[in-house]
KOLFI-385496 format. One record per residue: residue in three letters; chain; x, y, z of N, C-alpha, C in turn. Coordinates in pm, whole numbers. Layout:
BEGIN
{'ALA' 'A' {X Y Z} {X Y Z} {X Y Z}}
...
! end
This chain:
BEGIN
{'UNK' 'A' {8077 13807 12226} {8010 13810 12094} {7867 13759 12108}}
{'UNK' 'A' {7769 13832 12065} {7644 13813 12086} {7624 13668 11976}}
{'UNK' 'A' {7572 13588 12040} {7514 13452 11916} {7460 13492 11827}}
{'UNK' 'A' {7437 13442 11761} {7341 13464 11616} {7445 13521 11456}}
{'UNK' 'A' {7577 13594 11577} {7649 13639 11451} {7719 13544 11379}}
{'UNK' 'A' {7858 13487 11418} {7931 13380 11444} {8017 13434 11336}}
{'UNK' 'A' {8189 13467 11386} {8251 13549 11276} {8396 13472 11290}}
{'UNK' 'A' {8402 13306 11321} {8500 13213 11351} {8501 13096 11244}}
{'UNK' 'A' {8605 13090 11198} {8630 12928 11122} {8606 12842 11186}}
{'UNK' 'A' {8670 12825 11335} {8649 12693 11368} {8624 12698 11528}}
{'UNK' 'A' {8599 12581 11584} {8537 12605 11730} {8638 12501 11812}}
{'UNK' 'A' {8716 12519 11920} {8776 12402 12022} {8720 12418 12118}}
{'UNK' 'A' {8683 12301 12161} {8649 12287 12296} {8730 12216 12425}}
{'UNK' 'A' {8771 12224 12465} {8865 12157 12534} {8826 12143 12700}}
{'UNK' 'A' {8724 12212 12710} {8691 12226 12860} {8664 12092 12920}}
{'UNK' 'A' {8701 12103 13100} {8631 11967 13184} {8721 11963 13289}}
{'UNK' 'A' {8636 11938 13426} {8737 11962 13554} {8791 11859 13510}}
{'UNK' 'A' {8932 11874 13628} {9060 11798 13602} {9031 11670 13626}}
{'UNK' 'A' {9038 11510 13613} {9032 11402 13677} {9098 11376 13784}}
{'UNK' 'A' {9190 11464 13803} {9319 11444 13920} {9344 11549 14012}}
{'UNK' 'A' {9190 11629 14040} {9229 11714 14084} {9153 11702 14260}}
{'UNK' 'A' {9066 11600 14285} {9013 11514 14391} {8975 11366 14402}}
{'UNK' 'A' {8930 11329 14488} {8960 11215 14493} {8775 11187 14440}}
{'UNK' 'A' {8755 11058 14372} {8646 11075 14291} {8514 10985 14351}}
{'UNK' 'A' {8421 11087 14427} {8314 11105 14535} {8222 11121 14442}}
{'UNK' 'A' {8154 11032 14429} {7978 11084 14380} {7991 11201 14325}}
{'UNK' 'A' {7989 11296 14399} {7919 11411 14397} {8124 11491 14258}}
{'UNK' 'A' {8191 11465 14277} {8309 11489 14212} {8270 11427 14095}}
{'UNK' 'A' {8226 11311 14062} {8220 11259 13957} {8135 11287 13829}}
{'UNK' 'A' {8007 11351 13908} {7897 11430 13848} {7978 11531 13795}}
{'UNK' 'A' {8063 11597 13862} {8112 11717 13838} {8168 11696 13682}}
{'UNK' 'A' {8281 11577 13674} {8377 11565 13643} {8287 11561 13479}}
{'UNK' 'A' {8205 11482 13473} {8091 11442 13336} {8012 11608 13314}}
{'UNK' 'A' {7951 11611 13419} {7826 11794 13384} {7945 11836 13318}}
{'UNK' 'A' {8080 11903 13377} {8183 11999 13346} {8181 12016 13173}}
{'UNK' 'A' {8236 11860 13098} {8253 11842 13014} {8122 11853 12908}}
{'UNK' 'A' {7990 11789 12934} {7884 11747 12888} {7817 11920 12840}}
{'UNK' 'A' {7817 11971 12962} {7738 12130 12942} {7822 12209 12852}}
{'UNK' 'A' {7980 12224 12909} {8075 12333 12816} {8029 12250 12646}}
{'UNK' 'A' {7966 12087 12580} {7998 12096 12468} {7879 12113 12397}}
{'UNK' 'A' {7767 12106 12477} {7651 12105 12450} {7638 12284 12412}}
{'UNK' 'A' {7701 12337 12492} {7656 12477 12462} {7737 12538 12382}}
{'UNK' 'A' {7835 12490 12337} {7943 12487 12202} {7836 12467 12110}}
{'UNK' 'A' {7787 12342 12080} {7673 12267 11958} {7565 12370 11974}}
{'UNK' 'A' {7512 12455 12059} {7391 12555 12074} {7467 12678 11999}}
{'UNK' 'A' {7580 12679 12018} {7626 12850 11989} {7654 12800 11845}}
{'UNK' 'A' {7719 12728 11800} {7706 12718 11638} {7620 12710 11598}}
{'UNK' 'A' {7497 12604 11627} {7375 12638 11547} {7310 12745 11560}}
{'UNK' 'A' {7340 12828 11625} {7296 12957 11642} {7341 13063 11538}}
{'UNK' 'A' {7442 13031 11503} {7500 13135 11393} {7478 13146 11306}}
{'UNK' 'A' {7462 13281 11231} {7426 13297 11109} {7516 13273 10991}}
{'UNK' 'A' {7635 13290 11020} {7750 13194 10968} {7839 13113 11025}}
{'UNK' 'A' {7801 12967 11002} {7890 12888 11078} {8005 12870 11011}}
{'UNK' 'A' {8079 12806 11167} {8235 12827 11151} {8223 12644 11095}}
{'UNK' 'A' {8370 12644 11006} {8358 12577 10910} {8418 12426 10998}}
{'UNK' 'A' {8438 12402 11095} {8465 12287 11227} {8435 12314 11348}}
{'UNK' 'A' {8438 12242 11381} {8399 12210 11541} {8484 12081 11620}}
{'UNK' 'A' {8655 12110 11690} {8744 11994 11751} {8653 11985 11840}}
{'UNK' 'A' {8623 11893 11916} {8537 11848 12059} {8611 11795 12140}}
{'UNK' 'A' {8709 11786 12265} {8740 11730 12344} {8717 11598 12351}}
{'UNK' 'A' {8794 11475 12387} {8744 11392 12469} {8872 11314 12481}}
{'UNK' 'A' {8899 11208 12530} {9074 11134 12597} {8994 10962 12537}}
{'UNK' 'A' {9098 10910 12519} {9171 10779 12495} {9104 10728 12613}}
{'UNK' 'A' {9073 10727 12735} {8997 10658 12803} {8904 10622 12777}}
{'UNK' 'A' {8864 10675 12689} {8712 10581 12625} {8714 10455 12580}}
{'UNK' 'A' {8837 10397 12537} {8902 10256 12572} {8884 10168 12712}}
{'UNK' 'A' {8835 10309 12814} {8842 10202 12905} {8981 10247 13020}}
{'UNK' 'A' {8977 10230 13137} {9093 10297 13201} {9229 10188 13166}}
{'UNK' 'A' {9207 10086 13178} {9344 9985 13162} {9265 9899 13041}}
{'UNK' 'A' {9358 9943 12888} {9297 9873 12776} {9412 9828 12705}}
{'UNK' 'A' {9436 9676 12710} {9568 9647 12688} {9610 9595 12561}}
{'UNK' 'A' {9497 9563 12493} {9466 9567 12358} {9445 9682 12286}}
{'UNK' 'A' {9542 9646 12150} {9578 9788 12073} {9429 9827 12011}}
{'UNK' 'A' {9449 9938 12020} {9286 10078 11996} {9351 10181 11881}}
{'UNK' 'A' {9276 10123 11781} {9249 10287 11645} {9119 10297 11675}}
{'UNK' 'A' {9109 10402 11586} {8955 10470 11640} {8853 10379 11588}}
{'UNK' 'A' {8872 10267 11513} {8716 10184 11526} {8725 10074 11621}}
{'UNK' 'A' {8829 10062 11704} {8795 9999 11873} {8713 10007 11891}}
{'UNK' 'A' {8693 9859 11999} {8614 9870 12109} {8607 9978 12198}}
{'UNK' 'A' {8495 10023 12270} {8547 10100 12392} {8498 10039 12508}}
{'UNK' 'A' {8522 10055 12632} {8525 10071 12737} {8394 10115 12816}}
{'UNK' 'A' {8368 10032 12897} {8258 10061 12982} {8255 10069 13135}}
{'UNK' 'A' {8442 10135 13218} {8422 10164 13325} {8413 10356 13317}}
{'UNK' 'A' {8381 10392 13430} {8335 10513 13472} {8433 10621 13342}}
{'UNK' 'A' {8576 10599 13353} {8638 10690 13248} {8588 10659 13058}}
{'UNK' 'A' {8590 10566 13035} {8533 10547 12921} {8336 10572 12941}}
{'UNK' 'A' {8273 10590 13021} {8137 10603 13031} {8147 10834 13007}}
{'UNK' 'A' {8241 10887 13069} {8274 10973 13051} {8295 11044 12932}}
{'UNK' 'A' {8380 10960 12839} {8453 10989 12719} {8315 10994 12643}}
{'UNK' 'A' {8266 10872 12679} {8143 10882 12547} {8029 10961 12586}}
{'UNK' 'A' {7980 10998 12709} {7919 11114 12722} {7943 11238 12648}}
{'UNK' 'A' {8085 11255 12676} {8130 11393 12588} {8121 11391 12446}}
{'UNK' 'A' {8169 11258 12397} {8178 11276 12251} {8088 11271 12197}}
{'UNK' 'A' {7903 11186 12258} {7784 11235 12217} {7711 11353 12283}}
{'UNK' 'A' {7783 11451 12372} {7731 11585 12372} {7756 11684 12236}}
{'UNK' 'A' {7868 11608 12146} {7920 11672 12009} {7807 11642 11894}}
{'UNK' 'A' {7737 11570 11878} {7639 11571 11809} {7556 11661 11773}}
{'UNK' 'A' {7530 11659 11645} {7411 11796 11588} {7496 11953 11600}}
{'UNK' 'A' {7587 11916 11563} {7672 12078 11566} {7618 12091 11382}}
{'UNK' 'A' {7585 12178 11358} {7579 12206 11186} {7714 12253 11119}}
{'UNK' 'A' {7840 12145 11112} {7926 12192 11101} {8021 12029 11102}}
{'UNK' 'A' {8144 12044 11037} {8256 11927 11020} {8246 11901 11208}}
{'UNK' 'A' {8249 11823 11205} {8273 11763 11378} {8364 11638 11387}}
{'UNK' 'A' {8522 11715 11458} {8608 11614 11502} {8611 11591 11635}}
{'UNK' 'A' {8608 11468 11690} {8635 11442 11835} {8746 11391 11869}}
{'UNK' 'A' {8854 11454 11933} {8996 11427 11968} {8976 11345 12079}}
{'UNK' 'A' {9037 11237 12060} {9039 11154 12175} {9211 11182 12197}}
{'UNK' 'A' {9215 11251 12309} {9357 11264 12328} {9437 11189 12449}}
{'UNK' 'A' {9552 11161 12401} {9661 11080 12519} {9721 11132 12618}}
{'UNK' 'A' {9790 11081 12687} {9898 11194 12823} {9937 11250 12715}}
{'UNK' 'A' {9923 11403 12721} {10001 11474 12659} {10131 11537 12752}}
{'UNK' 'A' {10277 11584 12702} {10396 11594 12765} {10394 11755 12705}}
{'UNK' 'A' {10439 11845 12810} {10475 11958 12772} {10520 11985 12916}}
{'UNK' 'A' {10598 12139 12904} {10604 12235 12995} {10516 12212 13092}}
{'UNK' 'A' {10465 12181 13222} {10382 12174 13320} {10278 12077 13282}}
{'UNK' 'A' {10202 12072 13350} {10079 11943 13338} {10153 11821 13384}}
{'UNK' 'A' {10101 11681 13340} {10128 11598 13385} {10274 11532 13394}}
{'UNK' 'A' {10359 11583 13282} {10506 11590 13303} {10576 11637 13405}}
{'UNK' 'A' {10563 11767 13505} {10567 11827 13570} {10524 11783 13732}}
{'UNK' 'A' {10384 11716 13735} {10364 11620 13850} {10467 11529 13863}}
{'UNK' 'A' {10501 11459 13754} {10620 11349 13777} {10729 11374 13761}}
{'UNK' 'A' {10774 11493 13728} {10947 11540 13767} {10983 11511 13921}}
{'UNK' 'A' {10875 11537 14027} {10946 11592 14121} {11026 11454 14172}}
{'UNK' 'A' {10939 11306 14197} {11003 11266 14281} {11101 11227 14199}}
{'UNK' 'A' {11139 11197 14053} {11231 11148 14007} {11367 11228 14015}}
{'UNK' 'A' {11357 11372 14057} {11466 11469 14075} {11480 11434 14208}}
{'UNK' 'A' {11413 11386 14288} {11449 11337 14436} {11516 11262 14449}}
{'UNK' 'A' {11552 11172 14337} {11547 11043 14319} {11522 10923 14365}}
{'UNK' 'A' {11346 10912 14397} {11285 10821 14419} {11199 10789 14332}}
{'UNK' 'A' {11204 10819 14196} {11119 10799 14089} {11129 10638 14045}}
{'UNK' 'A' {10993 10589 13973} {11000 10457 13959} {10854 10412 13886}}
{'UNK' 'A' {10852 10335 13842} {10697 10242 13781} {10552 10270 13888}}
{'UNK' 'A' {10461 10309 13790} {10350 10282 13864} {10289 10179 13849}}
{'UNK' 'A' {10213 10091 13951} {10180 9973 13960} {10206 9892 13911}}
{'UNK' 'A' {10215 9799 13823} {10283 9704 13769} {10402 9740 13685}}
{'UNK' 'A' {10414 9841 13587} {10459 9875 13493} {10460 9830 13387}}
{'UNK' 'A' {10330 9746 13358} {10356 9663 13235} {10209 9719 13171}}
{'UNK' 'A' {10110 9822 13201} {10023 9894 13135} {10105 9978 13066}}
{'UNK' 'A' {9988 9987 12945} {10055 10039 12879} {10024 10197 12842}}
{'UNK' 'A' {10104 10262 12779} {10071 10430 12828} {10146 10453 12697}}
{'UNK' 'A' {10058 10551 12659} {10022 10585 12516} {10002 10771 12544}}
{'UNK' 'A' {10111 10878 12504} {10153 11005 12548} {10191 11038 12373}}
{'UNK' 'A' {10212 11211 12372} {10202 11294 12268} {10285 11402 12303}}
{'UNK' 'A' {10409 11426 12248} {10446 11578 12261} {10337 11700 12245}}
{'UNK' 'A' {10346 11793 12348} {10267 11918 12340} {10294 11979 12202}}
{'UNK' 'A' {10387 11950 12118} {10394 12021 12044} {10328 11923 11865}}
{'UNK' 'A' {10347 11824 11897} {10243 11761 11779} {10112 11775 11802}}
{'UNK' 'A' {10105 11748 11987} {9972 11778 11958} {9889 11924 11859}}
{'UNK' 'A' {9954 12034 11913} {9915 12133 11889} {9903 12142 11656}}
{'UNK' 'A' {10054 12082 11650} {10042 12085 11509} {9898 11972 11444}}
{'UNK' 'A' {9860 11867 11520} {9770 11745 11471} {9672 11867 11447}}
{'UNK' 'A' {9624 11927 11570} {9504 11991 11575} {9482 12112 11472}}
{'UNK' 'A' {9584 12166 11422} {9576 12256 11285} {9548 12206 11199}}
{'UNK' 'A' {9647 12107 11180} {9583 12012 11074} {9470 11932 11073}}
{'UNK' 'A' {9369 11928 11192} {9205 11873 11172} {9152 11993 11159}}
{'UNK' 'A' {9200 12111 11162} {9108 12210 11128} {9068 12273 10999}}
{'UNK' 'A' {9233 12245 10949} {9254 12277 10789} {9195 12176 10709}}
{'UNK' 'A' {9197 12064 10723} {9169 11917 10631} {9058 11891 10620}}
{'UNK' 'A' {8969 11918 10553} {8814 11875 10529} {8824 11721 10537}}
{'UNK' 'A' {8891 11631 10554} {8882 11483 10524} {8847 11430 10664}}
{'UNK' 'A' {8894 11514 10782} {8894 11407 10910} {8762 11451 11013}}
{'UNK' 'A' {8708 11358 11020} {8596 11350 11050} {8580 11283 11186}}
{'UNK' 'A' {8449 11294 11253} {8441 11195 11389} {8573 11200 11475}}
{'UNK' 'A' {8590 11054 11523} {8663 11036 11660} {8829 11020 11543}}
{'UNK' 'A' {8941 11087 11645} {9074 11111 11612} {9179 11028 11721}}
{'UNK' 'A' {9224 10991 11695} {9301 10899 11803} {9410 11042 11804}}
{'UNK' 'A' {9468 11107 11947} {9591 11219 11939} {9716 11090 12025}}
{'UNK' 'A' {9822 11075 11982} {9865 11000 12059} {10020 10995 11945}}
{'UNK' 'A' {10114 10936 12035} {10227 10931 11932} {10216 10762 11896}}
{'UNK' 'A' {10287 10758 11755} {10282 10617 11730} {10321 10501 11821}}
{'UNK' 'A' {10397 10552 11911} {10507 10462 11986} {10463 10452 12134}}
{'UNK' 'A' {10352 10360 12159} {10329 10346 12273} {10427 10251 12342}}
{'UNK' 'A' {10425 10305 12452} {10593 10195 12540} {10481 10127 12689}}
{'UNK' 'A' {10525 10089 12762} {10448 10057 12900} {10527 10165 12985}}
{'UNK' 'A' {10413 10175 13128} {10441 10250 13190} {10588 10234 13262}}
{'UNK' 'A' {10676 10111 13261} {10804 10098 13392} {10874 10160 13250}}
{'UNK' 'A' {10907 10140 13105} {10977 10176 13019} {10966 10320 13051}}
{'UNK' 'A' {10849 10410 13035} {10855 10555 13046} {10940 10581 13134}}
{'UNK' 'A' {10909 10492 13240} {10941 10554 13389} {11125 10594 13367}}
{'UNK' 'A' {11199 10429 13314} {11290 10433 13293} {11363 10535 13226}}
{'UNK' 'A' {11271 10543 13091} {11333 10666 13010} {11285 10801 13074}}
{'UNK' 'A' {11220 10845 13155} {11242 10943 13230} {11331 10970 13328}}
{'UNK' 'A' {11393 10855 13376} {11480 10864 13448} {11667 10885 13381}}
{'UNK' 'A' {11651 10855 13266} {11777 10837 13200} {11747 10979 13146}}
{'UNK' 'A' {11663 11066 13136} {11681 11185 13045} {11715 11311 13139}}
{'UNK' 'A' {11642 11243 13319} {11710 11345 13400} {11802 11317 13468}}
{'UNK' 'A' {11845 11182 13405} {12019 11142 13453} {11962 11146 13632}}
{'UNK' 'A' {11857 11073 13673} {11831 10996 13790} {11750 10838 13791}}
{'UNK' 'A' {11743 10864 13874} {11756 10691 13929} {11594 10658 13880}}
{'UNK' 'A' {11547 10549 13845} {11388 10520 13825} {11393 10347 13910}}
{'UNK' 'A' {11415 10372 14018} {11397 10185 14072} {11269 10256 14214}}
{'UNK' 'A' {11177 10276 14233} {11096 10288 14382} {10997 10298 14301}}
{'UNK' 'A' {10965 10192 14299} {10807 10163 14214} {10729 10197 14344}}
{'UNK' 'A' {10566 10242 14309} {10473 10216 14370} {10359 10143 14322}}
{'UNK' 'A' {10357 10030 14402} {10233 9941 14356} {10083 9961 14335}}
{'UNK' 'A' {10004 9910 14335} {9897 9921 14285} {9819 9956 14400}}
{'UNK' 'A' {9843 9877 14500} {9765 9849 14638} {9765 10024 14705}}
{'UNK' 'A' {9891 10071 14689} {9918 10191 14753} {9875 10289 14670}}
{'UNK' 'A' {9888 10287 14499} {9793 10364 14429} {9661 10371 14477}}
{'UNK' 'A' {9613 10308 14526} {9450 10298 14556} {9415 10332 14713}}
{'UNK' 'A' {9526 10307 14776} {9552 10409 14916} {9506 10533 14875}}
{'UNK' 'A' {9599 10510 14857} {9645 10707 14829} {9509 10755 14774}}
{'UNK' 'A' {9464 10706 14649} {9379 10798 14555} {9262 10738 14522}}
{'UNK' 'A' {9204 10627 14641} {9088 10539 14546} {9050 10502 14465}}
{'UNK' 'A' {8923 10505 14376} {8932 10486 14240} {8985 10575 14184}}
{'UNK' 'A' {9064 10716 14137} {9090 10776 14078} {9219 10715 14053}}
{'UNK' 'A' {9293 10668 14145} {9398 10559 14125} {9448 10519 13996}}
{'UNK' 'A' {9343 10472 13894} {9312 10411 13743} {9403 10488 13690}}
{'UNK' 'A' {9380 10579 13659} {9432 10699 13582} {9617 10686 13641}}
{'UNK' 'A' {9635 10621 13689} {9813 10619 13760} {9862 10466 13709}}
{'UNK' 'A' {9771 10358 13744} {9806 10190 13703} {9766 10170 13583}}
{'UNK' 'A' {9658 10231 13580} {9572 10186 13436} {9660 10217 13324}}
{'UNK' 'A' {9582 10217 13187} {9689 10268 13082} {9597 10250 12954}}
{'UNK' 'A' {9625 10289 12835} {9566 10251 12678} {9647 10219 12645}}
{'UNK' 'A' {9667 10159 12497} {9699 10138 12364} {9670 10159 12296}}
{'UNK' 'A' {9733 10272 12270} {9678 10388 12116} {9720 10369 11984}}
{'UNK' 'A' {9663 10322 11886} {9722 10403 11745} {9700 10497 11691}}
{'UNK' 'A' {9727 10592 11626} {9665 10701 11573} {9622 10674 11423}}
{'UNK' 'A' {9576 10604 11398} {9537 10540 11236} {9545 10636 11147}}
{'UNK' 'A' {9407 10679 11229} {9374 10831 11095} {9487 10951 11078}}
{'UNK' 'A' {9618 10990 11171} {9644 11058 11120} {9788 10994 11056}}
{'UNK' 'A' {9835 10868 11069} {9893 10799 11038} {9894 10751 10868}}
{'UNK' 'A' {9745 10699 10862} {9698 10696 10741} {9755 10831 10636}}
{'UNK' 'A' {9715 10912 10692} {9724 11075 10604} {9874 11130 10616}}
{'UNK' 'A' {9994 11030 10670} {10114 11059 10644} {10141 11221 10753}}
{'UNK' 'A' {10053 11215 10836} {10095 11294 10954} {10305 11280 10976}}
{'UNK' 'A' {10333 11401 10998} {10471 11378 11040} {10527 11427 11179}}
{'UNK' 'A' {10477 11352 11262} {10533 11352 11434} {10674 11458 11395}}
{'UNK' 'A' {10659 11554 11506} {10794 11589 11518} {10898 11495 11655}}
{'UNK' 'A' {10818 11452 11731} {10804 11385 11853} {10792 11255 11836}}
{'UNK' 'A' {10844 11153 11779} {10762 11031 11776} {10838 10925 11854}}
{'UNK' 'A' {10972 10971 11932} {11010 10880 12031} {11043 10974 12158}}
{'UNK' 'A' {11024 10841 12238} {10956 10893 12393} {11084 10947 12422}}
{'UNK' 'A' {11255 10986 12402} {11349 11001 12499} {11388 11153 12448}}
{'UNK' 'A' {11332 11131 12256} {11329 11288 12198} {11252 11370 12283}}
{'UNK' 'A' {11139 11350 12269} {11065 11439 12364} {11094 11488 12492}}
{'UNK' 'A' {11118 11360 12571} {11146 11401 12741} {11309 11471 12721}}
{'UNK' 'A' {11360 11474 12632} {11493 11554 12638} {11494 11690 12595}}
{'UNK' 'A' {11372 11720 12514} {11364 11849 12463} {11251 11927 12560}}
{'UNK' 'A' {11214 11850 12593} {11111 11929 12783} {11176 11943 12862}}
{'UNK' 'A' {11295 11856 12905} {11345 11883 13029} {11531 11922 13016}}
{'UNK' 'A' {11530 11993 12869} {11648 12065 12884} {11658 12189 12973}}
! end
């Protein structure tokens, strides 16, 4: 579609290389920020470009903007975070600026669905060597794929929600609890923790993203009587991994 026309209600952006998809090198890390920063910047160029704008604009960005390990509970007028993943988050969410248009910024959680990050962690627990990452007492703050998807209709439809969105289910647990209740939903074992020391073997700083953790509330959609279809962690992992 040539710019200038613009024949869309609303705009998602969701783009940005993976965080987990190398190990995080200078030159990866640039990547990891440009990826996100350019795809939203040129989102905010193509709407103001239109001769009829679309009536929103969702913007990408994750719950790390808290900060990679934030152990204190976060609604969206938190503090944030000032290591490399939260320096990230807020890059993106001020590449969303100056869109001529409603502008929500989803700060979204592990989300659980069909493949993605649910899917990395099936395997060893079907091995049954599944277990806690690093301490297990961070805390980890996740969303059924399928609220997510309903939250996000509903910021598109709702003229009320504005700015930064906490996506996350009410019920944040710590990471050895997940672990556990992942292990009870595929009826295997969750005791072979890996520590922290060996997280950082393995994956250097990208590591964070495995020990680390948030504490999410979702205020705003909480506030507005949002209704989770998903809002406990064993519903979910039982209806993914039937």
């Amino acid at each position: 579609m040539p710019v200038g026309i613009g024949l869309y209600d609303g705009v998602i952006n969701l783009a940005g290389a993976s965080l987990a998809d190398a190990r995080w090198t200078d030159a990866y890390k640039e990547r990891i920020i440009d990826s996100r920063v350019n795809a939203t910047r040129a989102c905010v160029k193509y709407i103001n470009a239109c001769q009829v704008k679309p009536k929103v604009f969702l913007s990408g960005s994750a719950i790390g903007i808290y900060g990679g390990l934030c152990e204190e509970e976060r609604d969206e007028t938190g503090e944030l975070g000032t290591d490399f993943m939260a320096r990230v988050c807020q890059k993106w969410e001020d590449a969303a600026e100056g869109a001529d248009c409603r502008t929500v910024k989803m700060r979204i959680s592990v989300i659980l669905g069909k493949g993605g990050a649910l899917e990395k962690m099936l395997t060893p627990f079907k091995l049954g060597v599944g277990g806690r990452l690093g301490s297990g007492k961070q805390p980890f703050s996740w969303m059924h794929i399928d609220d997510l998807i309903k939250a996000m209709r509903l910021l598109l439809e709702d003229e009320s929600f504005e700015g930064p969105i906490n996506l996350s289910s009410p019920n944040w647990i710590s990471q050895q609890v997940f672990a556990q209740t992942l292990g009870k939903a595929l009826r295997r074992p969750s005791f072979m923790p890996l520590p922290r020391f060996m997280l950082d073997l393995m994956f250097g700083e990208m590591g964070i993203i495995l020990w680390g953790g948030q504490k999410v509330v979702p205020a705003k959609l909480v506030d507005k009587g949002f209704n989770f279809q998903y809002p406990v962690l064993m519903d979910a992992l039982k209806h993914l991994t039937s």
